[in-house]
PQR file with spaces between the fields and no chain letter, atoms N, CA, C, O and H, PARSE charges and radii, in Angstrom:
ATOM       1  N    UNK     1      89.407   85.372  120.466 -0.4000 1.5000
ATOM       2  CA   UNK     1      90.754   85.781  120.141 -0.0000 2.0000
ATOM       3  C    UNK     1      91.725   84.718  120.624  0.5500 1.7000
ATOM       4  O    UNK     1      91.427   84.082  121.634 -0.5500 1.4000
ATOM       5  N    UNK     2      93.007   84.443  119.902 -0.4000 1.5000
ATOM       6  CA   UNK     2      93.575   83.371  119.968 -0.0000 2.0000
ATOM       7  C    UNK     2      94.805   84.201  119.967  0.5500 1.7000
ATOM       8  O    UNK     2      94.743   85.368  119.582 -0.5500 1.4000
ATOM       9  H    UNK     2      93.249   84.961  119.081  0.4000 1.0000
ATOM      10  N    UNK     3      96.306   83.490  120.516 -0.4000 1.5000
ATOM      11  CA   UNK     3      97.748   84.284  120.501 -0.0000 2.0000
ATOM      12  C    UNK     3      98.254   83.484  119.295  0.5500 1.7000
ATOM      13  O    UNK     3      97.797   82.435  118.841 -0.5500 1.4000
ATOM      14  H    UNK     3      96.356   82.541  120.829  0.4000 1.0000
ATOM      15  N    UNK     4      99.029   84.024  118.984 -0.4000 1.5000
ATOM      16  CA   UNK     4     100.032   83.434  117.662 -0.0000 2.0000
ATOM      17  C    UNK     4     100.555   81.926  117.843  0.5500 1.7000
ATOM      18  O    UNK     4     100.920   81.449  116.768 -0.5500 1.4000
ATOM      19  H    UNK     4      99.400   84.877  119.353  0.4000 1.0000
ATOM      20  N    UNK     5     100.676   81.080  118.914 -0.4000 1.5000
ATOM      21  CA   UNK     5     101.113   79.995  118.855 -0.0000 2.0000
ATOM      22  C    UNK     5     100.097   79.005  117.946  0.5500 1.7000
ATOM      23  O    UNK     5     100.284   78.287  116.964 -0.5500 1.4000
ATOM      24  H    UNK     5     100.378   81.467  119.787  0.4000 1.0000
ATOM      25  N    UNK     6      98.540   79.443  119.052 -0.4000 1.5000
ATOM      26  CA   UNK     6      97.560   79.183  118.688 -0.0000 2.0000
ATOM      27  C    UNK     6      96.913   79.005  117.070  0.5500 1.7000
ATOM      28  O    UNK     6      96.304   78.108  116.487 -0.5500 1.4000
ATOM      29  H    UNK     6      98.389   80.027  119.850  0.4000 1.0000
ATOM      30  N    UNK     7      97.309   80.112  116.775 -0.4000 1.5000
ATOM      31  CA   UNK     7      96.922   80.371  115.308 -0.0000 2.0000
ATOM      32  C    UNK     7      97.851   79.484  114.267  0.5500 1.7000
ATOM      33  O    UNK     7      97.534   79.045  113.162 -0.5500 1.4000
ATOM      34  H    UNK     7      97.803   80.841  117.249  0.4000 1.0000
ATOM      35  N    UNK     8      99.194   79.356  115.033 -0.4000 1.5000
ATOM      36  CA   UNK     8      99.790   78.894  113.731 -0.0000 2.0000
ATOM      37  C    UNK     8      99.522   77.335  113.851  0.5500 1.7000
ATOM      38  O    UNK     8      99.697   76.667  112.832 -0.5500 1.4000
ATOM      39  H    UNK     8      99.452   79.713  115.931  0.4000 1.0000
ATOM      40  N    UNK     9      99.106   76.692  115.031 -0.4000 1.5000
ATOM      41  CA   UNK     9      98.619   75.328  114.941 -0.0000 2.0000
ATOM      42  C    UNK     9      97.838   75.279  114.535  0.5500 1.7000
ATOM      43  O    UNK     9      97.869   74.329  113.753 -0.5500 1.4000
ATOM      44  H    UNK     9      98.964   77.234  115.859  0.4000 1.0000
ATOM      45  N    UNK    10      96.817   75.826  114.518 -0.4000 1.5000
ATOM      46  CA   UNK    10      95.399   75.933  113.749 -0.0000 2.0000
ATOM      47  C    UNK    10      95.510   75.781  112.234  0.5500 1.7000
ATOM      48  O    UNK    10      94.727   75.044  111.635 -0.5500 1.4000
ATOM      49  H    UNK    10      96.792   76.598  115.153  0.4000 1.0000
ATOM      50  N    UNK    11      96.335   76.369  111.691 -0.4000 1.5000
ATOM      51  CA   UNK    11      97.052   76.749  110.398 -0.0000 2.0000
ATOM      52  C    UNK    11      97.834   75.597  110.015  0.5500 1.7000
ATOM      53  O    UNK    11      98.024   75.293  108.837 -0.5500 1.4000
ATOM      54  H    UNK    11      96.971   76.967  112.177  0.4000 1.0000
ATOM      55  N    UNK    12      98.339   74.885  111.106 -0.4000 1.5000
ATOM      56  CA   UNK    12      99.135   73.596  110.324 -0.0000 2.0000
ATOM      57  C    UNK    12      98.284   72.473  110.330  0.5500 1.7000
ATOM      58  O    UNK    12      98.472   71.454  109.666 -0.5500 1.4000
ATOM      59  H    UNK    12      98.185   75.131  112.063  0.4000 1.0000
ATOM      60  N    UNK    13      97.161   72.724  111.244 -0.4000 1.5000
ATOM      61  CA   UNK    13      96.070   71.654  110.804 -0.0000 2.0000
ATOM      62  C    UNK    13      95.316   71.505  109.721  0.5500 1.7000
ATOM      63  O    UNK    13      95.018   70.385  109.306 -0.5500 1.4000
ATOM      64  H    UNK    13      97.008   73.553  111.784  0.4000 1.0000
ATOM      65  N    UNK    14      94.930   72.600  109.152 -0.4000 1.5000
ATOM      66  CA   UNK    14      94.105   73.411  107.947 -0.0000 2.0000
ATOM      67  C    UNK    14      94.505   72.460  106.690  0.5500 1.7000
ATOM      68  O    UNK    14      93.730   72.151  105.785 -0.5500 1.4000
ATOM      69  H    UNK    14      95.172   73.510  109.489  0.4000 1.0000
ATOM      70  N    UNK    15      95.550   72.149  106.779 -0.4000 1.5000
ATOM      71  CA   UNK    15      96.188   71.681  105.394 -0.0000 2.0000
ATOM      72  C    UNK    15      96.018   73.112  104.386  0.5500 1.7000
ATOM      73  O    UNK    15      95.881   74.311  104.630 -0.5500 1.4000
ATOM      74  H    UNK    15      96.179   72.400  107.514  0.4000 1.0000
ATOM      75  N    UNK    16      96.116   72.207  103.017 -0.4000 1.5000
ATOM      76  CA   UNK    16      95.988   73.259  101.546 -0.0000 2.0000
ATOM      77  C    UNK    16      94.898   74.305  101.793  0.5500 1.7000
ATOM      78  O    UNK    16      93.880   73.949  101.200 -0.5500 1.4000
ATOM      79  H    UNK    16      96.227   71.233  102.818  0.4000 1.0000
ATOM      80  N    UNK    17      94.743   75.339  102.376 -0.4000 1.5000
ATOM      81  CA   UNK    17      94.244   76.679  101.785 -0.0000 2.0000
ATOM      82  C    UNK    17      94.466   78.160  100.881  0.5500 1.7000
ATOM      83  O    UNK    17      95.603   78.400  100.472 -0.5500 1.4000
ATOM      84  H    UNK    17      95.570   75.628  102.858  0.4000 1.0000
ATOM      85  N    UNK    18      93.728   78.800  100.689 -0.4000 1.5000
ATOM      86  CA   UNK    18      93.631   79.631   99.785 -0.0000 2.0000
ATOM      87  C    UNK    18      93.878   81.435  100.604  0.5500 1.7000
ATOM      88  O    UNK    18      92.732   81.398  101.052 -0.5500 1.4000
ATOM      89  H    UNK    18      92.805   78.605  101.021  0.4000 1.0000
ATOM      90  N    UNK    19      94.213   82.326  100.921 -0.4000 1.5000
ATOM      91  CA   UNK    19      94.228   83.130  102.102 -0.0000 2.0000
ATOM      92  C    UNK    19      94.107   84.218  100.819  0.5500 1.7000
ATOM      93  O    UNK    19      94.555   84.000   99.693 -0.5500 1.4000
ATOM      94  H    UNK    19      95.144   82.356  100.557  0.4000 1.0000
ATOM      95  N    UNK    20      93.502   85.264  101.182 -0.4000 1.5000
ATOM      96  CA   UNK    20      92.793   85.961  100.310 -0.0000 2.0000
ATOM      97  C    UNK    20      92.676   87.525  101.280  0.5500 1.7000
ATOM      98  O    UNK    20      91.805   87.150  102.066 -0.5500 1.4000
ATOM      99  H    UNK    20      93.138   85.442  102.097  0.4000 1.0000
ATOM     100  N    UNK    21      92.932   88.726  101.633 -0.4000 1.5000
ATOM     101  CA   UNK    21      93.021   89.649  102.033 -0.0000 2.0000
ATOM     102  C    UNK    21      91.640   90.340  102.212  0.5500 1.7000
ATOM     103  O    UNK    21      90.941   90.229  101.205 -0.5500 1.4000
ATOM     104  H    UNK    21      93.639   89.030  100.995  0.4000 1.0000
ATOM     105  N    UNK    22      91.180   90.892  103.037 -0.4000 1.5000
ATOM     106  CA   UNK    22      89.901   91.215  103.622 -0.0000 2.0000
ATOM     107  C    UNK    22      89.498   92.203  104.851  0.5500 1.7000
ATOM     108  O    UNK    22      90.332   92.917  105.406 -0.5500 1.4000
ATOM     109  H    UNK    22      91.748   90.983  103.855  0.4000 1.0000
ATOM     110  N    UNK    23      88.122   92.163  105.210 -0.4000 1.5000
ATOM     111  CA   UNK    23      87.899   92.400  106.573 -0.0000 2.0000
ATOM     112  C    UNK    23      87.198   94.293  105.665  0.5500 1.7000
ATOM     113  O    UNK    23      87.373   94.917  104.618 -0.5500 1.4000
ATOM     114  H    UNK    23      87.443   91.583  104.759  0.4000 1.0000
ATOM     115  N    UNK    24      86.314   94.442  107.120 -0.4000 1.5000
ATOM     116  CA   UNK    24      85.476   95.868  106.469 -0.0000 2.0000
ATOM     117  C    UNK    24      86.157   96.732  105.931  0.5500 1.7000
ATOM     118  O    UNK    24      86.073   97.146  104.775 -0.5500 1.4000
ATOM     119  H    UNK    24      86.172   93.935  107.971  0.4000 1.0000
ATOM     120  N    UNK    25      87.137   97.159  107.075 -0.4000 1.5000
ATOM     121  CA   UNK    25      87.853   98.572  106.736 -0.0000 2.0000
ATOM     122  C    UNK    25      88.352   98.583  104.851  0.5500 1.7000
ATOM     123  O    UNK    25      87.687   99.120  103.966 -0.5500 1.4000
ATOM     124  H    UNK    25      87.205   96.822  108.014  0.4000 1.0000
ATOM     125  N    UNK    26      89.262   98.066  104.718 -0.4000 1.5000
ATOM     126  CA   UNK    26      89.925   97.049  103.747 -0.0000 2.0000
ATOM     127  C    UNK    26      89.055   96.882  102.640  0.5500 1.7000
ATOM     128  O    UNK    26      89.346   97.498  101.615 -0.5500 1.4000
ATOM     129  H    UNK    26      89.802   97.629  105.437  0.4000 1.0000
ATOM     130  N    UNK    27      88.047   96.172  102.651 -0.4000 1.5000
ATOM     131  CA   UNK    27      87.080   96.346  101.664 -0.0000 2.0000
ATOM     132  C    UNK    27      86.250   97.160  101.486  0.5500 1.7000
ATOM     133  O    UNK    27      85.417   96.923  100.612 -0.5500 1.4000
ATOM     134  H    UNK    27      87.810   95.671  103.484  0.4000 1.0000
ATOM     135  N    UNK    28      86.167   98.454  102.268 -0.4000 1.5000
ATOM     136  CA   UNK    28      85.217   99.661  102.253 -0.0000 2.0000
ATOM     137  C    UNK    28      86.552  100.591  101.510  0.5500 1.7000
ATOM     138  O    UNK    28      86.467  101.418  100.601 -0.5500 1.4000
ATOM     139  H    UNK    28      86.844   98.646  102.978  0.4000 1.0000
ATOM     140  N    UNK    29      87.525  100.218  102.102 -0.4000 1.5000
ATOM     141  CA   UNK    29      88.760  101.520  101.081 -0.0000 2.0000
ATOM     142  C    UNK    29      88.465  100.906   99.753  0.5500 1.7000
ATOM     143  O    UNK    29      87.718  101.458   98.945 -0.5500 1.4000
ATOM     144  H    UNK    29      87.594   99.547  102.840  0.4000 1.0000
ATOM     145  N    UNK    30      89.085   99.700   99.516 -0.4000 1.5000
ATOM     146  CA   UNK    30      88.754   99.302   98.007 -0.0000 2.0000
ATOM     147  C    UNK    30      87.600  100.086   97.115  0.5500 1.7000
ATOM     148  O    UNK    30      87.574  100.922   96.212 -0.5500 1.4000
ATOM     149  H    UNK    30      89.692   99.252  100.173  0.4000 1.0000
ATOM     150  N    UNK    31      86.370   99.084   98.145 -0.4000 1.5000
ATOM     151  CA   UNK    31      85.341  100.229   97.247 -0.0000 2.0000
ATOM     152  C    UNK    31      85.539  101.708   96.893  0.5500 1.7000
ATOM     153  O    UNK    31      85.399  102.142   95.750 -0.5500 1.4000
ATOM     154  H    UNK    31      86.391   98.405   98.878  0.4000 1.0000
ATOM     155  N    UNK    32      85.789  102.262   97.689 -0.4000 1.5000
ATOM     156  CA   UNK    32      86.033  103.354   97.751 -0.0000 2.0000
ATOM     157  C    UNK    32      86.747  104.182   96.196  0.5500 1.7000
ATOM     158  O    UNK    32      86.555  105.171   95.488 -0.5500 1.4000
ATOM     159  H    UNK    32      85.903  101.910   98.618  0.4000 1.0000
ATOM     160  N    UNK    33      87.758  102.850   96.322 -0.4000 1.5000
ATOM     161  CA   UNK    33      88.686  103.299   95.458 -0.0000 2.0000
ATOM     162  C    UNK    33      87.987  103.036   93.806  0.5500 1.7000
ATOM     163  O    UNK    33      88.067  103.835   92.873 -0.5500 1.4000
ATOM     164  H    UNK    33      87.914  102.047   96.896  0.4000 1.0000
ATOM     165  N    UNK    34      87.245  101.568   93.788 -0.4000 1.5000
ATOM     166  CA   UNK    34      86.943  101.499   92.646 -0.0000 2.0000
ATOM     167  C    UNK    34      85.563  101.982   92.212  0.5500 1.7000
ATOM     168  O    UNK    34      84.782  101.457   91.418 -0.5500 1.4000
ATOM     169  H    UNK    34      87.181  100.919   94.546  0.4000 1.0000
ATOM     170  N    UNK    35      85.431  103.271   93.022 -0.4000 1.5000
ATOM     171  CA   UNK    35      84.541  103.892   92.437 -0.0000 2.0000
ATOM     172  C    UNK    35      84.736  105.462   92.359  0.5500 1.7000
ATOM     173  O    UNK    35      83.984  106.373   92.704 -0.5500 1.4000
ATOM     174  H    UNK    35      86.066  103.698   93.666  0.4000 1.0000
ATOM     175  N    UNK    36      85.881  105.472   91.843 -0.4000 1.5000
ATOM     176  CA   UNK    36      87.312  106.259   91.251 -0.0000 2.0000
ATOM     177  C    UNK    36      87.406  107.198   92.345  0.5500 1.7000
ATOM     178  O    UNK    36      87.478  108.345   91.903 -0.5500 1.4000
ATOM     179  H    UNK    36      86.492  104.731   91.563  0.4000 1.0000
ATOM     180  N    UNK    37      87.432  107.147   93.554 -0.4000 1.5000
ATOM     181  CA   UNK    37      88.115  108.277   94.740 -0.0000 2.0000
ATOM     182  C    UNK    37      89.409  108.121   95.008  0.5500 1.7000
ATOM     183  O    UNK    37      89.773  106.976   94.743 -0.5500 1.4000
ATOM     184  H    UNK    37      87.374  106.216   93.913  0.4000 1.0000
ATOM     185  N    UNK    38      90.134  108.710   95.367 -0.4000 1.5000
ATOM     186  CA   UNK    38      91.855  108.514   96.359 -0.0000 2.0000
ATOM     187  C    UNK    38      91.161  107.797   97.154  0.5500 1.7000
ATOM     188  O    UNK    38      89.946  107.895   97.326 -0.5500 1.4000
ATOM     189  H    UNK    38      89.838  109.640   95.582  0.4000 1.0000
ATOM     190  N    UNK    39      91.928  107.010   97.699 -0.4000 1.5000
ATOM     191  CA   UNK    39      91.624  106.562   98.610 -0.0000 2.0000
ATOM     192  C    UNK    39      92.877  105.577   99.388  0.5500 1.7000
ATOM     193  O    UNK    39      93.414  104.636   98.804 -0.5500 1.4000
ATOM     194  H    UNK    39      92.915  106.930   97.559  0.4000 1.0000
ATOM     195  N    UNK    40      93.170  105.938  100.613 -0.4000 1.5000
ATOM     196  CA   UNK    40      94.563  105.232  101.432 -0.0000 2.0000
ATOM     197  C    UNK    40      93.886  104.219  102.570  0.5500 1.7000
ATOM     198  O    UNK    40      92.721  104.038  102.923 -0.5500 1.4000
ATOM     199  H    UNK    40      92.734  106.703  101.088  0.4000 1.0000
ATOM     200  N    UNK    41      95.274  103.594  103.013 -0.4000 1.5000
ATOM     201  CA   UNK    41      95.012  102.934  104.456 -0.0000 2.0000
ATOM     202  C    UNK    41      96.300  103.288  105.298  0.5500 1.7000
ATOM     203  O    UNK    41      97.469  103.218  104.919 -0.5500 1.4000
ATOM     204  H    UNK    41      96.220  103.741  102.726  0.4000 1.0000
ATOM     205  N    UNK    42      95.862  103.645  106.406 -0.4000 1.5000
ATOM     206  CA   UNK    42      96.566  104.274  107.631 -0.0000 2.0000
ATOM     207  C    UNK    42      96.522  103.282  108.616  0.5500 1.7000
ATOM     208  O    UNK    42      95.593  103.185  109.418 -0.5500 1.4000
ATOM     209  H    UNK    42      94.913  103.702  106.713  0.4000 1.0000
ATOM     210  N    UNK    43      97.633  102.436  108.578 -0.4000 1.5000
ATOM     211  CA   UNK    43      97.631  101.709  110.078 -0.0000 2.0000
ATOM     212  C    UNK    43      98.576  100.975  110.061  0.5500 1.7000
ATOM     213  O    UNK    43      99.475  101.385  109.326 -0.5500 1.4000
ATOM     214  H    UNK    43      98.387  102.514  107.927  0.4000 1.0000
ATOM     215  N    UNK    44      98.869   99.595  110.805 -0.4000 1.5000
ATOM     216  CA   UNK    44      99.828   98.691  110.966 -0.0000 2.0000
ATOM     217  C    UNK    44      99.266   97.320  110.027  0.5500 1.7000
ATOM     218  O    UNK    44      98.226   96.679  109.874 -0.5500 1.4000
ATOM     219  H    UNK    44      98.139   99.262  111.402  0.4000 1.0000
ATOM     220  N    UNK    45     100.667   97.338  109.525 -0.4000 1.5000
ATOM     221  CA   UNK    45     100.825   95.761  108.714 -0.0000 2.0000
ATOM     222  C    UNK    45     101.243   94.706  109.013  0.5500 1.7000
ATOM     223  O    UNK    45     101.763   94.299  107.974 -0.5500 1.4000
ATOM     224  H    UNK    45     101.511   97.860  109.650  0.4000 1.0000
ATOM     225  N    UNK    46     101.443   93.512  110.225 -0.4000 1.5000
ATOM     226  CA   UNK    46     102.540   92.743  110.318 -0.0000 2.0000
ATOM     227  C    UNK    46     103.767   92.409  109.384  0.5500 1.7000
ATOM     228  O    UNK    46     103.603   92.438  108.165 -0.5500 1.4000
ATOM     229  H    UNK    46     101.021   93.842  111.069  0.4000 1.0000
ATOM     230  N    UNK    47     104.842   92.131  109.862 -0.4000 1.5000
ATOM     231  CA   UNK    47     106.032   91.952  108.651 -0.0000 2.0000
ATOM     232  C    UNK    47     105.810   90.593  108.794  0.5500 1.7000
ATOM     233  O    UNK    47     106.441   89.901  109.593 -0.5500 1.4000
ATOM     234  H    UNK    47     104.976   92.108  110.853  0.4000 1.0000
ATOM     235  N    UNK    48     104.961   90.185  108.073 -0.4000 1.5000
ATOM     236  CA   UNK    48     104.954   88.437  107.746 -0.0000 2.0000
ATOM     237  C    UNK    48     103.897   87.344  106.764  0.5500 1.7000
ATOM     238  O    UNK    48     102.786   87.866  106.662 -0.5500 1.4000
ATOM     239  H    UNK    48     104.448   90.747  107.424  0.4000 1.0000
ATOM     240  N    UNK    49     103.932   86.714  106.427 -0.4000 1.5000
ATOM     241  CA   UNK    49     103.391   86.272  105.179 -0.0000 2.0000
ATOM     242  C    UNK    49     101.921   86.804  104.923  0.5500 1.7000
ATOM     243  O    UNK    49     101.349   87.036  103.858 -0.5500 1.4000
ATOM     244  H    UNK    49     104.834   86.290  106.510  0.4000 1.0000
ATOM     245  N    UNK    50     101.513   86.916  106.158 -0.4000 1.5000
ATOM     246  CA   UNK    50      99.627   87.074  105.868 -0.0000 2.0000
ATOM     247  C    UNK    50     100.048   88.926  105.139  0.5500 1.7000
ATOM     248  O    UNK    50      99.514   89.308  104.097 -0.5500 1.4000
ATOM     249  H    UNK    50     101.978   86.727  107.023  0.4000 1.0000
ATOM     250  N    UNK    51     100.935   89.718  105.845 -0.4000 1.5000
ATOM     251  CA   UNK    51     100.802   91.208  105.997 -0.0000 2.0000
ATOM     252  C    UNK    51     101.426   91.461  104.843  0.5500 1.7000
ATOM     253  O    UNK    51     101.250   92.565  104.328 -0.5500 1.4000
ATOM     254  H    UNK    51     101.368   89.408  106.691  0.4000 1.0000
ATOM     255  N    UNK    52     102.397   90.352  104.118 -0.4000 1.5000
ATOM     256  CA   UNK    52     102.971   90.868  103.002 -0.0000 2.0000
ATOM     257  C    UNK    52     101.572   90.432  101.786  0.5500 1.7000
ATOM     258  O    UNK    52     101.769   90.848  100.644 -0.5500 1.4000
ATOM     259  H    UNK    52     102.539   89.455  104.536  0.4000 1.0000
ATOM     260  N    UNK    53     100.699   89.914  101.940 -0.4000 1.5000
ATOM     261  CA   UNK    53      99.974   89.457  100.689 -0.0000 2.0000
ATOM     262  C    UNK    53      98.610   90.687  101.173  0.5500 1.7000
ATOM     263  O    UNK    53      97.684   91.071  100.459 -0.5500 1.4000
ATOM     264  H    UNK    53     100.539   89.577  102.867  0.4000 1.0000
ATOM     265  N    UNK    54      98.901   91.051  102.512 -0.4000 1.5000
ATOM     266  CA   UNK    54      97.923   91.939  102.487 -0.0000 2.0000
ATOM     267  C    UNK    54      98.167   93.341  101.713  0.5500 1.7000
ATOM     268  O    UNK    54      97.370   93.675  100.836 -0.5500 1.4000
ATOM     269  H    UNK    54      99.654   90.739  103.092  0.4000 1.0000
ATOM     270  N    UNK    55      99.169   94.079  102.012 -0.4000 1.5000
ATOM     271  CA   UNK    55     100.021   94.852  101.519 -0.0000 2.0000
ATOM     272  C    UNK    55      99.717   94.867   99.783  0.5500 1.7000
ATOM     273  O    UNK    55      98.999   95.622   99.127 -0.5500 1.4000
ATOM     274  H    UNK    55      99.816   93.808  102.724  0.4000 1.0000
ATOM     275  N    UNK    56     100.612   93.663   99.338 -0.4000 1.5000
ATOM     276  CA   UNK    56     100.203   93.563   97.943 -0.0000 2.0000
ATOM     277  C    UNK    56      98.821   93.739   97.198  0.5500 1.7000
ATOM     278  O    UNK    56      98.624   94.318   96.130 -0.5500 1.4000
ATOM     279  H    UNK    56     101.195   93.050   99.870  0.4000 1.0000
ATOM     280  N    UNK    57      97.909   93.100   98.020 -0.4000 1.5000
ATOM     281  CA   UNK    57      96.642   93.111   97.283 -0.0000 2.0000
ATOM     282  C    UNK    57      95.692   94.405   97.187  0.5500 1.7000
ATOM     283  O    UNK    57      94.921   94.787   96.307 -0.5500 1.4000
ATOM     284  H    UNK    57      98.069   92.630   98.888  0.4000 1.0000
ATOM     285  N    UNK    58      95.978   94.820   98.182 -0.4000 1.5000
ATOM     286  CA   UNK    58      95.435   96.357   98.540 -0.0000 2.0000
ATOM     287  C    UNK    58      96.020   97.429   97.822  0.5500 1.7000
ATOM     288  O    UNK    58      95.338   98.396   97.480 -0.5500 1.4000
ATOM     289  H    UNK    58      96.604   94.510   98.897  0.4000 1.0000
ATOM     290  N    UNK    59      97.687   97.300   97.469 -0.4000 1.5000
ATOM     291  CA   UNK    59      97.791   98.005   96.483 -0.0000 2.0000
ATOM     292  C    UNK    59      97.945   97.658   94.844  0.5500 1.7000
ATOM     293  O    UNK    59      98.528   98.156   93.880 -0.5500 1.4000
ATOM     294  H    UNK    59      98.240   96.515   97.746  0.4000 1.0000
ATOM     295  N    UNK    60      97.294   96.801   95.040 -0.4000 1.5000
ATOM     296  CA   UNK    60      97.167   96.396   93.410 -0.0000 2.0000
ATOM     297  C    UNK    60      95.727   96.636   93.334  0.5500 1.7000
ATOM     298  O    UNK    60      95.278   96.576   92.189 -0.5500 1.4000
ATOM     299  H    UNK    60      96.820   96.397   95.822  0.4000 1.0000
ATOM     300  N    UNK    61      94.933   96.879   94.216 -0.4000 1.5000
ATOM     301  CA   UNK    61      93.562   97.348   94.075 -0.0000 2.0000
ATOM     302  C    UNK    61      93.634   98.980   94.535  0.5500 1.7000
ATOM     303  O    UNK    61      92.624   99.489   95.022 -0.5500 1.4000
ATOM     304  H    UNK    61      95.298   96.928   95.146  0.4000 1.0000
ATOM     305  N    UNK    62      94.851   99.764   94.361 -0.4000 1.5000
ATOM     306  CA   UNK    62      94.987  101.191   93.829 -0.0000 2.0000
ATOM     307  C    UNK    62      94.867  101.995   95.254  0.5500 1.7000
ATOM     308  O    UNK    62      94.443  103.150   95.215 -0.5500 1.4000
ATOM     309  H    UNK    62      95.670   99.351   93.965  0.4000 1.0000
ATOM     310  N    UNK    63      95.222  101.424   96.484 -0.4000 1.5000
ATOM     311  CA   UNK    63      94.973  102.422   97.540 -0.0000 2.0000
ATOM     312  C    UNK    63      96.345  102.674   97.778  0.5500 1.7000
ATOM     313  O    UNK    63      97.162  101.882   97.309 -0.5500 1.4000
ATOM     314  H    UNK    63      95.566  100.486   96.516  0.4000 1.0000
ATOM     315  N    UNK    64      96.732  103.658   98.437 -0.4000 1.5000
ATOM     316  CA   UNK    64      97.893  103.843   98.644 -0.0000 2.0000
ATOM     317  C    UNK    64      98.070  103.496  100.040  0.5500 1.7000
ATOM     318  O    UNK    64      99.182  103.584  100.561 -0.5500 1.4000
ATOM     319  H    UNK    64      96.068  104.302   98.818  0.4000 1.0000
């Protein structure tokens, strides 16, 4: 585990990447969902670039 300073140097070293939304929980709701159930996520989002594309992608893949 790394603190946010950390991460964002890491991140300015990286150059051009691709950041793509993930991780179990997250992809077990999805499934969930596209195998036609309701299906939500209950928790915290950061207010910031990673949390806004997370946000988006999760509900464009139909969870609430």
């Amino acid at each position: 585990l790394i603190d946010e300073a950390r991460a964002t140097a890491i991140y300015s070293d990286m150059g051009t990447a691709t950041e793509i939304s993930g991780g179990s929980a997250a992809n077990t709701i999805v499934g969930v969902g596209n195998l036609g159930a309701r299906a939500a996520y209950v928790g915290k989002v950061k207010d910031d670039q990673i949390g806004k594309l997370y946000t988006h992608d999760i509900r464009a893949a139909g969870v609430t």
